[in-house]
Each structure stands twice: as structure tokens, then as C-alpha cells.
N, C-alpha and C positions, 0 to 999 in steps of 0.2 A: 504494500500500500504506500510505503514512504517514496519509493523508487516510480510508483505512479503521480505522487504529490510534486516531485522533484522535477517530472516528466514535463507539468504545467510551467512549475515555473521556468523550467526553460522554456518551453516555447514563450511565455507574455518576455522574456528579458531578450530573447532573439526578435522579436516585431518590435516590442520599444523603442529597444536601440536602434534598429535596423541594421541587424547583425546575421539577417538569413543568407543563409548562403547554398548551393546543389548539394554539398557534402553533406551537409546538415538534415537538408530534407530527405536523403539517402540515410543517412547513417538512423537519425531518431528513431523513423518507422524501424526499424531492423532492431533497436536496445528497445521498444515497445514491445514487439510481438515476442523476444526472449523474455523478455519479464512477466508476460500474459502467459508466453507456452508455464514456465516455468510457478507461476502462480495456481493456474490450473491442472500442472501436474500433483503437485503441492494436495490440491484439496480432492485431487482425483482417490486419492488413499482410504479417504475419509466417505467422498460420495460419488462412488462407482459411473454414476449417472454423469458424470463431466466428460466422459468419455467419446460420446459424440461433438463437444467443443472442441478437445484436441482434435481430435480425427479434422474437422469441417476446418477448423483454423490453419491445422498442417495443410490441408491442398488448398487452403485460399493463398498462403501467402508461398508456396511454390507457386501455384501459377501467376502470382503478381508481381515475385523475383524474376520471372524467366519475362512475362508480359512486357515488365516494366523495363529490362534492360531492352527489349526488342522498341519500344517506341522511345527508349533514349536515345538508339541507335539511329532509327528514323527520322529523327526528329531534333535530336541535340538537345532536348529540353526533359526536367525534372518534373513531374506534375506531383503535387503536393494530394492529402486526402480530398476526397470529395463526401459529400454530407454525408453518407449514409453509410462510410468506413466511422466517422466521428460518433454515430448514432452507438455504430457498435462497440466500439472502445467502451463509450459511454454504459453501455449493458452489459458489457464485461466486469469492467471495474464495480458494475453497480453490483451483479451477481457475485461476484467475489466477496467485496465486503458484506454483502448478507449472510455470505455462507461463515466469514469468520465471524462473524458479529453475535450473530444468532446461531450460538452453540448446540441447540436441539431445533433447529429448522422442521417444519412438518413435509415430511416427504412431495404433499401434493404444490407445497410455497417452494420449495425446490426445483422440484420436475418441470413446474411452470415457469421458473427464470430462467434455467437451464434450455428450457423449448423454444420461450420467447428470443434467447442468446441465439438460438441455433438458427431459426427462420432468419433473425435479422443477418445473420452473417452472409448464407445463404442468396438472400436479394439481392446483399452487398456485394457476392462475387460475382451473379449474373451481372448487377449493370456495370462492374468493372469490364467484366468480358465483353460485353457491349459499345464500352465506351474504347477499350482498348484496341478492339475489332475492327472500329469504325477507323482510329488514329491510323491503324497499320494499313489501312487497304485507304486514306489520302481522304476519306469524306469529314466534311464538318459537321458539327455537332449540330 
């Protein structure tokens, strides 16, 4: 949770300043989803049912490492999250901290963040695939 805390304040001390840089918007995403896999492995111990986030989170973000260098390639350009990767950070971190927070969770207030987690991930890689689809074959948005 600290290293999700720490996550923010970097990003508002990189836009204040205006300290953004390609490395940056490379590298962050990449020390995020380590600290998500690795949070989630974490609670997987405890509630077996996280087991479709790993799985769904591992092929989102192989295909958004492989996607993402191919429209860097294209393109020269870094594209940063689009809303509905934000949405899901946001429901991770959210699910996470209930799961630590609330030490005897009721299975059905689990299953259900854990489901809501999953679907929205899910969206979230269709319209990347969508949006990344369109970039590589030269159509605009």
C-alpha cells in the first residue's frame, strides 16, 4: 500500500514540476504492475479466488509490453494510461486494501470485488487492443 501511496506522489511531483519524461512513463507503469502482481500474489495465499487477477493481469500486460513497444516502434511516441487502465489501478488498489483491511471479509464482498476487478480489467484490454490495432495499421482515433 505504501509503494502504491509513493506511486501518486510521484506522478503529482512529475506534472508539477514538469518533470515527465518517455523513461518515466515507461518505467512507472512497469514498478506499478510489479507491485500489483506482487500484492496480489501476497493475498492470493490467503484468498485463492485472486487467482483469476493474476492470470487476467499477466496476459494484459504481456500483451501491452509486446503492443506497446510495437507502436513505439511505429510511431516514436510513448502513450501514457488511458481512462479505463486508471479505472482499474483504481479497483485494484481498492480490492486490495479491503482485502487487508477487512481481516474476515465475507466471501460473497470478496468474490464480488474480485469479479468487478476482473471484468474491468478485461474491457480494459479489449479497448487497449482496439486502440493499439487501430495505431499499428495508421487509422485515427
Amino acid at each position: 500500500m505504501l509503494s502504491g501511496l509513493t506511486d501518486l506522489a510521484d506522478g503529482y511531483i512529475a506534472r508539477r514540476f514538469h518533470m515527465i519524461s518517455n523513461l518515466g512513463k515507461i518505467l512507472d507503469p512497469v514498478a506499478d504492475k510489479l507491485t500489483q502482481a506482487a500484492m496480489l500474489i501476497c493475498l492470493f495465499t490467503r484468498f485463492p479466488h485472486m487467482l483469476p487477477l493474476i492470470v487476467i493481469m499477466a496476459v494484459k500486460e504481456l500483451y501491452m509490453a509486446v503492443s506497446g513497444c510495437l507502436v513505439i516502434r511505429k510511431t516514436g511516441k510513448v502513450h501514457g494510461a488511458d481512462w479505463h487502465g486508471k479505472i482499474v489501478t483504481f479497483l485494484l488498489y481498492g480490492t486490495v486494501a479491503v482485502h487487508i483491511i477487512w481481516f474476515h471479509i465475507t466471501p460473497m464482498v470478496s468474490d464480488l470485488l474480485i469479479g468487478l476487478c476482473a471484468i474491468m480489467m478485461v474491457v480494459s484490454v479489449v479497448l487497449y487492443i482496439i486502440k493499439n490495432t487501430r495505431t499499428l495499421r495508421g487509422e485515427t482515433a
